[in-house]
VOPAGU-2260 file (C-alpha; in pm, 1 decimal, decimal comma):
REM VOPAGU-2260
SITE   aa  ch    i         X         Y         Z
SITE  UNK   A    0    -987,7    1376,6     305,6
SITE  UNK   A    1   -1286,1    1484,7      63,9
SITE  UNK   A    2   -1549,5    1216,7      35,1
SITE  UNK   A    3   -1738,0    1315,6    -313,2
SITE  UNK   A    4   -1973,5    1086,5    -484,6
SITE  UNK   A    5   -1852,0     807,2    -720,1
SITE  UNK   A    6   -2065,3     962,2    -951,3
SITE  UNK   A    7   -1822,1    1319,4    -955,3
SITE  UNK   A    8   -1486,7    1122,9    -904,1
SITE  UNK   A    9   -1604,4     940,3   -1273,9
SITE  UNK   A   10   -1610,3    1264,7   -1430,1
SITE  UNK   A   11   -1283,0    1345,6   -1210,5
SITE  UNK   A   12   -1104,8    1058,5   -1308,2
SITE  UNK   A   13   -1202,0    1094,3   -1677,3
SITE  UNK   A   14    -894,0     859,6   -1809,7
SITE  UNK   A   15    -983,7     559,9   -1593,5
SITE  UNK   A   16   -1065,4     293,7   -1850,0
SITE  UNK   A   17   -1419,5      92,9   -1744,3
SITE  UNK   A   18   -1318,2     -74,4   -1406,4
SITE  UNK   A   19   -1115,7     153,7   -1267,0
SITE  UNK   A   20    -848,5      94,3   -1500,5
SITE  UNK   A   21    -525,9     288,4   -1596,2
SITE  UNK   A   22    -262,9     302,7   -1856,8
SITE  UNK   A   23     -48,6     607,0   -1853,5
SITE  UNK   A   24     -73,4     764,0   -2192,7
SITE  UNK   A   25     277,4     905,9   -2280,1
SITE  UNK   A   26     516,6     593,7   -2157,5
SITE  UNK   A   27     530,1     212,4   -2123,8
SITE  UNK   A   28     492,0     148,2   -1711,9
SITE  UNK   A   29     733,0     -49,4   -1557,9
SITE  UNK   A   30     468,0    -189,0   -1294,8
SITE  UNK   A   31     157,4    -352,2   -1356,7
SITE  UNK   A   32     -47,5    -369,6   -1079,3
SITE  UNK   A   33    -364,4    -441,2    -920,9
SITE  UNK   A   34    -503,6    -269,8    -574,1
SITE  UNK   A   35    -695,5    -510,5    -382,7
SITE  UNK   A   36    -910,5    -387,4     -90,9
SITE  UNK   A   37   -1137,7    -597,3      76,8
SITE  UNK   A   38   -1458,5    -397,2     170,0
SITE  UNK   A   39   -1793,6    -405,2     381,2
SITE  UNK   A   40   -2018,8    -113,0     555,0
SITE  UNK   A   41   -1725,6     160,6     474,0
SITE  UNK   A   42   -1844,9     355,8     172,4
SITE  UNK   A   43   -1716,5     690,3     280,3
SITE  UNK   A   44   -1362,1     555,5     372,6
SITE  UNK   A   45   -1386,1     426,0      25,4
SITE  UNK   A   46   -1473,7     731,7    -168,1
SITE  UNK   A   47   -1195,1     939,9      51,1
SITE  UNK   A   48    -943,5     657,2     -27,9
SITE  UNK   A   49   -1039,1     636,1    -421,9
SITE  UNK   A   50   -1044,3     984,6    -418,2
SITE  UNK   A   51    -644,8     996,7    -310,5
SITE  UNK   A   52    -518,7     693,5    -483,8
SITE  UNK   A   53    -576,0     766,4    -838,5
SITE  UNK   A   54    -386,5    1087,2    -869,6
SITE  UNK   A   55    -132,9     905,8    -654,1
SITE  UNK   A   56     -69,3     584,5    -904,8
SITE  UNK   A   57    -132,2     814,9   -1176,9
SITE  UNK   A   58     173,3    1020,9   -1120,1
SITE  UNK   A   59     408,5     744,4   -1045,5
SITE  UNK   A   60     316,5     602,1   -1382,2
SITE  UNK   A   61     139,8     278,9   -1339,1
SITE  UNK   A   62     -87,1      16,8   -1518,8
SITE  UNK   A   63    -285,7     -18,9   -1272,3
SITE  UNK   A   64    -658,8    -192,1   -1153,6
SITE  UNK   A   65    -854,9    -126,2    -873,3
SITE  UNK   A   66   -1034,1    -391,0    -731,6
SITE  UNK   A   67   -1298,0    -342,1    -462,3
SITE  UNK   A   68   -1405,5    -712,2    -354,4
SITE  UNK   A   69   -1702,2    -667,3    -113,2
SITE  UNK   A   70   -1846,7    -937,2     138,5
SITE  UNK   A   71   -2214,4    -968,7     147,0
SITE  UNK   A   72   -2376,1    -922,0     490,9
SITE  UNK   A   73   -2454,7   -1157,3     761,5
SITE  UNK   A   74   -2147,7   -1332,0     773,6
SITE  UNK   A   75   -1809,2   -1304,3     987,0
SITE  UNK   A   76   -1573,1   -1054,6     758,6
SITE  UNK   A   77   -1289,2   -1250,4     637,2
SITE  UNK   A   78   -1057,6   -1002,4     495,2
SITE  UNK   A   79    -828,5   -1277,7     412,5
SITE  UNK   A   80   -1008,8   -1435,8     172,8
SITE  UNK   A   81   -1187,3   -1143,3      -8,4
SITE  UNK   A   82    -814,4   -1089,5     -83,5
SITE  UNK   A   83    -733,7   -1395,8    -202,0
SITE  UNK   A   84   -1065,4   -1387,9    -404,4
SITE  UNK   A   85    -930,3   -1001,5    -534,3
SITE  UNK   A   86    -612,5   -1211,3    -667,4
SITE  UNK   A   87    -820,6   -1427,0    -874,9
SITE  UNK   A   88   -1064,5   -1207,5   -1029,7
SITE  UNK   A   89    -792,2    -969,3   -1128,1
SITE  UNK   A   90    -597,8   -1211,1   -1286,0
SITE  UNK   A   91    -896,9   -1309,0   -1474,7
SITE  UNK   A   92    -923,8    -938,7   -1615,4
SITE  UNK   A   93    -552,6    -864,4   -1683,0
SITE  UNK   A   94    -211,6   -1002,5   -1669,9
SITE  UNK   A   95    -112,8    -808,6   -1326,0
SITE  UNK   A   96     283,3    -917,3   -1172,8
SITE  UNK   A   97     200,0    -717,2    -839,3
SITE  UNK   A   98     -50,6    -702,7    -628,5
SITE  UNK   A   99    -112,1    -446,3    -331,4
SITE  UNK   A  100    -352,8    -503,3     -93,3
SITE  UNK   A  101    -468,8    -190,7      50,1
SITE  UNK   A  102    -667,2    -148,8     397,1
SITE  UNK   A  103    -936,8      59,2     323,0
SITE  UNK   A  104    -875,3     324,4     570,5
SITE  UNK   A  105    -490,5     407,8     460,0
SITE  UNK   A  106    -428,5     689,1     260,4
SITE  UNK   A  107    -140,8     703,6      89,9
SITE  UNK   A  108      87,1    1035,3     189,5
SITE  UNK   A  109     433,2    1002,5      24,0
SITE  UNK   A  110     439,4     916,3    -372,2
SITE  UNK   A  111     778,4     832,8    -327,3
SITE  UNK   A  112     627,0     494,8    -156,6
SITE  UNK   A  113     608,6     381,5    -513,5
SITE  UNK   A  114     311,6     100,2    -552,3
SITE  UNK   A  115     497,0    -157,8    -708,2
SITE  UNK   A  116     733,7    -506,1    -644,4
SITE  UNK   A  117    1089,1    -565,7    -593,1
SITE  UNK   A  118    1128,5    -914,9    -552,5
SITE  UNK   A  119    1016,8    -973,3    -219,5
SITE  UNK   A  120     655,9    -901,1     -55,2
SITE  UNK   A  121     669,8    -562,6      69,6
SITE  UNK   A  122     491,2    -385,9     417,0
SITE  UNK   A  123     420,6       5,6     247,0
SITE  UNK   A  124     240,1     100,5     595,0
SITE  UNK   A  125     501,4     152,9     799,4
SITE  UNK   A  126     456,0     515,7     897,8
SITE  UNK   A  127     102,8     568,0     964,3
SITE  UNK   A  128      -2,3     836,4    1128,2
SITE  UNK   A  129    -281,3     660,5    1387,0
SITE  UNK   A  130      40,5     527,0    1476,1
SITE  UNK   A  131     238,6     824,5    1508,6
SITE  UNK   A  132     430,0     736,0    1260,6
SITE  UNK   A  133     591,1     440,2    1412,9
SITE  UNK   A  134     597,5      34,8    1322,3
SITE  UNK   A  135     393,8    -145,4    1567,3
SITE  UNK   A  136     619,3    -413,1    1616,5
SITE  UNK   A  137     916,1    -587,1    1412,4
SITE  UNK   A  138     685,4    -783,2    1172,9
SITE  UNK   A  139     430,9    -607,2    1121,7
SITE  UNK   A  140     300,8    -643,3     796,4
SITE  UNK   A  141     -26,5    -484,7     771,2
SITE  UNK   A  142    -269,8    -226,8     643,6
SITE  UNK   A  143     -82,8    -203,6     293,5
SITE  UNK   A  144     154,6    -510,9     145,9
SITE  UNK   A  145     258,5    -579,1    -195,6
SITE  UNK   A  146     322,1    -963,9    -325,5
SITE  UNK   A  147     438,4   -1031,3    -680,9
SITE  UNK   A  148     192,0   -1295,8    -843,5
SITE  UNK   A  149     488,3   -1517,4    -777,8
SITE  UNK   A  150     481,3   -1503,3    -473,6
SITE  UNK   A  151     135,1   -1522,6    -378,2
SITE  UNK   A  152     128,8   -1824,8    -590,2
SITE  UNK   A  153     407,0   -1991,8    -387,7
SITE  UNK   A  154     261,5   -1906,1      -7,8
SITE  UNK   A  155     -84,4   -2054,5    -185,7
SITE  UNK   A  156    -241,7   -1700,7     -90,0
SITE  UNK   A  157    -333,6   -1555,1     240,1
SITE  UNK   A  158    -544,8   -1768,6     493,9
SITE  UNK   A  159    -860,1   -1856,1     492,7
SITE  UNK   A  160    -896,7   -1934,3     851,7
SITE  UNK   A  161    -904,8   -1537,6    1009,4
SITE  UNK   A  162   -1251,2   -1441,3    1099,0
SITE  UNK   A  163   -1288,0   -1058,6    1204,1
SITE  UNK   A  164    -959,2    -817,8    1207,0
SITE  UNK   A  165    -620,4    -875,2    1249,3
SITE  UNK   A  166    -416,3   -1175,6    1214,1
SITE  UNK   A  167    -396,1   -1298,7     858,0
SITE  UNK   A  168    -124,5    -997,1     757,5
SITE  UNK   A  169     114,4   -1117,1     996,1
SITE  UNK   A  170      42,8   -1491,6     931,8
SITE  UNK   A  171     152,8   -1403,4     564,4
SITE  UNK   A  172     460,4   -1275,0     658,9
SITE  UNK   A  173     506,1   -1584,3     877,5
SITE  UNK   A  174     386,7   -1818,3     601,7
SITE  UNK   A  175     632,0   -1634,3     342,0
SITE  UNK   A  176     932,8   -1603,1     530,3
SITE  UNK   A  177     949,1   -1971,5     675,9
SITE  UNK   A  178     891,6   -2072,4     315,4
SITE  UNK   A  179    1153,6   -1894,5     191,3
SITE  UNK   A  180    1424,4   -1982,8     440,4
C-alpha cells in the first residue's frame, strides 16, 4: 500500500516502454491488453495502485498499456465515458484485443486473476476485501471488468448517460447480456 512518487516508480519500473508500456522480454504474450482507469482528485490511490499493478502484469506475462484518462474539473465525473474515451485513445496507440477497466481504488491481490479475455466480458472484482470478500449482488459487474475489443465494439461502449458513481458497470452487463441472448 506504498504511495512513492511517479518520479521513483520510473526508475522502479525501468522496463516500462514511454507510456507505461510493456512487452515481456523473454516470450511472445498471449494477451495484449490495455488498463483503462478513469481518474480525477485521487493521485495517491493512483500511485499505490500503479505501484501494485506493474509487478502484477509483469509476472503474468503481458503486453500491456496503462492508460490513465483524467476528467478536467468543474464538471459532473462521468466514469463511463472517460472509459469509453480510454478505448479509443488506446486503440489509437496499439493494436490492444482486451481491455480492463480498472477502478482506481482496487488493488489487485491474487496473480492467478490473470488480466486478460476469454471470450466473454469478465467481472475480476469479485472478492474485494471492503466487501469482505463477498459479491454484492448476482450481477455485479464492477470495480474491475475486462471486454475484448469485440465486444466493446458490439455493445457500442459503455454509456454515456451516468453522471457521478455507480450505475454504468451494471448497465454494461445489462446492455451485453440482452444483446447477446
Amino acid at each position: 500500500m506504498e504511495s512513492i512518487s511517479f518520479e521513483e516508480q520510473g526508475k522502479k519500473f525501468s522496463k516500462l516502454k514511454p507510456g507505461g508500456r510493456y512487452s515481456p522480454p523473454d516470450c511472445i504474450a498471449r494477451h495484449h491488453v490495455a488498463i483503462i482507469i478513469a481518474f480525477r482528485n485521487r493521485e495517491p490511490h493512483l500511485r499505490i495502485l500503479l505501484n501494485n499493478l506493474h509487478p502484477f502484469l509483469q509476472k503474468q506475462q503481458l503486453d500491456y498499456g496503462i492508460f490513465v484518462i483524467e476528467q478536467a474539473e468543474g464538471s459532473k465525473f462521468n466514469r463511463a465515458m472517460l472509459m469509453n474515451i480510454g478505448f479509443k485513445e488506446a486503440l489509437a496507440v496499439h493494436n490492444y484485443s482486451c481491455f480492463i477497466f480498472h477502478d482506481v481504488d482496487h488493488i489487485p491481490e491474487n496473480d492467478n486473476n490473470v488480466y486478460g479475455c476469454y471470450g466473454n466480458p469478465r467481472h475480476m472484482a469479485v472478492a474485494v476485501d471492503k466487501f469482505k470478500y463477498r459479491l454484492l449482488y448476482g450481477a455485479y459487474f464492477g470495480g474491475v471488468s475486462s471486454l475484448s475489443k469485440r465486444e466493446m465494439e458490439k455493445v457500442n461502449g459503455f454509456s454515456n448517460r451516468y453522471f457521478g458513481w455507480g450505475g454504468e458497470d451494471d448497465d454494461m452487463w445489462r446492455r451485453y447480456s440482452l444483446y447477446t441472448i
